[in-house]
N, C-alpha and C positions, 0 to 999 in steps of 0.2 A: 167502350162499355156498351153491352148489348141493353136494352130494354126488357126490366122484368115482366114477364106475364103471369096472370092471376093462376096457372096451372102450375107455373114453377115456385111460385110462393107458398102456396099450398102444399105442396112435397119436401118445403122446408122443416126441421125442426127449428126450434124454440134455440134453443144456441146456434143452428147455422144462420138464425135470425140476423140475431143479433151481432153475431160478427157481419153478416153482409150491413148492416145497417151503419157498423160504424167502419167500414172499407168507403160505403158511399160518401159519407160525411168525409173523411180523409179525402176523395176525389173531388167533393164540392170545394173544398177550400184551393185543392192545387188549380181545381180550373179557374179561378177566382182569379189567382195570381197570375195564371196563363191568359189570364181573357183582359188583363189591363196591361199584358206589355204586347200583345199580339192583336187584342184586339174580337177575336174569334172567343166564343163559348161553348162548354155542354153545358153549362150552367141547371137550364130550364129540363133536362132532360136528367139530370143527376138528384132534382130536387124532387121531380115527378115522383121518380123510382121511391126516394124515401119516404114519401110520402102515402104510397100505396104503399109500401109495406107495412109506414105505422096503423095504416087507416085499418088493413086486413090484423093485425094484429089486434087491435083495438076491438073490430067486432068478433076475432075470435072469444077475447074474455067476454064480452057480453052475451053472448050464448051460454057459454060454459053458469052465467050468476041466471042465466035464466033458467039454465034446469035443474 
C-alpha cells in the first residue's frame, strides 16, 4: 500500500471515501494477523492512512456548518 497524500484525498469523492476507508480497515486487520505469525507490520502506516482521511474528512464537514 502506497501512502495517502492530502492531494489525493482531496480529489476523492465522498463514496470513493469511504470505500478506501473501509479497504484500509480490511488491510489493518490482515496485517494484524500477518504481524503476529511473522512478526513484521504495516500496521502503523495503514492506521496513519485512516486516520488522515477521517481527520480530512472531519474538517471537511466543519467548513461546510461554517458557512
Amino acid at each position: 500500500m502506497s501512502t495517502l497524500k492530502a492531494k489525493e484525498i482531496k480529489k476523492m469523492s465522498k463514496e470513493d471515501m469511504k470505500k478506501k476507508i473501509e479497504e484500509l480497515k480490511l488491510e489493518l486487520i490482515k496485517s494484524r494477523v500477518s504481524a503476529t505469525k511473522t512478526g513484521s507490520s504495516k500496521t502503523r502506516e495503514t492506521k496513519k492512512a485512516i486516520a488522515r482521511m477521517l481527520t480530512f474528512n472531519k474538517s471537511e464537514k466543519e467548513e461546510l456548518n461554517k458557512k
